[in-house]
C-alpha positions in Angstrom: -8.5 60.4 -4.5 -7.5 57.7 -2.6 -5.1 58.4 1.0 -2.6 56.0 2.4 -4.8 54.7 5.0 -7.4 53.8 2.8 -4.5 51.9 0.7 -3.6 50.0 3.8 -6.8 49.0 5.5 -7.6 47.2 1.7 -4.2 45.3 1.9 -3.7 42.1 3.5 -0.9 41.1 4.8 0.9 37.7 3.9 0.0 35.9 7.3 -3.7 36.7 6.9 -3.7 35.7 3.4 -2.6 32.4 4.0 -5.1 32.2 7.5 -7.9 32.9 4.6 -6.6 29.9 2.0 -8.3 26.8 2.1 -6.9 24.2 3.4 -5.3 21.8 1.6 -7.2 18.3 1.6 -5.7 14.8 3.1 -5.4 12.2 0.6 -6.9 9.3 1.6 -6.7 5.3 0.4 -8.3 2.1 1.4 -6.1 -0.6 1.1 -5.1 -4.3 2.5 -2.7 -4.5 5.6 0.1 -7.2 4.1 2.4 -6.6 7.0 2.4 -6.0 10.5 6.1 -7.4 12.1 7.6 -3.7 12.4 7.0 -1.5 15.6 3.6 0.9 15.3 4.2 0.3 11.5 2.0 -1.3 9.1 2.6 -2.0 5.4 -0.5 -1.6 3.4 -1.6 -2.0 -0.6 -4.0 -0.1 -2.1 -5.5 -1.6 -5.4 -6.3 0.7 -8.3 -7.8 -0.4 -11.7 -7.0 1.4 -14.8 -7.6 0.1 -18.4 -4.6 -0.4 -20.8 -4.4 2.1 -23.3 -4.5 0.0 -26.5 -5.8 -2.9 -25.2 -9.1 -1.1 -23.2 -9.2 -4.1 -20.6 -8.9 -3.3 -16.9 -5.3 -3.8 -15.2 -5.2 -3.9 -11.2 -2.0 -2.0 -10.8 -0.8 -1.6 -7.2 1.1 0.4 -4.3 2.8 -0.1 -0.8 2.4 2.6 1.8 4.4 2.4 5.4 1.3 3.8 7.4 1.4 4.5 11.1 0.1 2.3 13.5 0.3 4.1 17.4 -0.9 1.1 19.2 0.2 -2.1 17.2 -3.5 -2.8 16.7 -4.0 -3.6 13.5 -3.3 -7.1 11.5 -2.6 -8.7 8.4 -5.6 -9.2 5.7 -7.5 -6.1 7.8 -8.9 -3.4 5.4 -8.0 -0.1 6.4 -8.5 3.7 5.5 -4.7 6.0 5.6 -3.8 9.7 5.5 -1.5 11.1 4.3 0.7 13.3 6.8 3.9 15.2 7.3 6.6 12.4 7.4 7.0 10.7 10.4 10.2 8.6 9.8 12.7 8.4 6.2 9.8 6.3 4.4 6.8 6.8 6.2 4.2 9.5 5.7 0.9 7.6 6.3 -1.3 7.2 9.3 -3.7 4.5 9.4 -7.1 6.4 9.8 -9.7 4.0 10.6 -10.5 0.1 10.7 -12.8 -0.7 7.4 -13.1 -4.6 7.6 -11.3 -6.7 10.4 -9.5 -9.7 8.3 -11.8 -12.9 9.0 -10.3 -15.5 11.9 -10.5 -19.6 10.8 
């Protein structure tokens, strides 16, 4: 026989269910800075490779991410690391992480 206290001390509630979730995991992307004119913005591309279906040769298929830059420090041809976020502004959700390369200076 089970009594109503035992019930409830076996239940959790919503709040400490979610508390007990793991948490869900940043995605993150290396890619090449290609822009820097806008304010504490930065417009990177990430490179992926992924082989044609009937083909089977390699295809370099790409993507542009508006990252966030706080202190305008980053420049064009640098290699960085982003994260994805909760959206900052209407088409940017990406936070520039860390510097990977600098781009080389002639």
């Amino acid at each position: 026989m089970s009594t109503a206290t035992e019930s409830t001390a076996t239940e959790t509630t919503a709040t400490e269910a979610r508390s007990q979730a793991p948490a869900k995991r940043q995605r993150k992307l290396v890619g090449k800075v290609v822009s820097n004119k806008m304010d504490k913005t930065v417009v990177v591309r990430v490179e992926r490779r992924v082989k044609h279906p009937l083909l089977g040769k390699f295809i370099v298929r790409s993507g542009k991410y508006k990252a966030h830059d706080e202190n305008n420090q980053y420049n064009e041809g640098d290699i960085v690391e982003i994260s994805e976020g909760r959206p900052i502004s209407r088409h940017k959700a990406w936070s520039v992480t860390r510097l990977v390369e600098a781009a080389r200076v002639i």
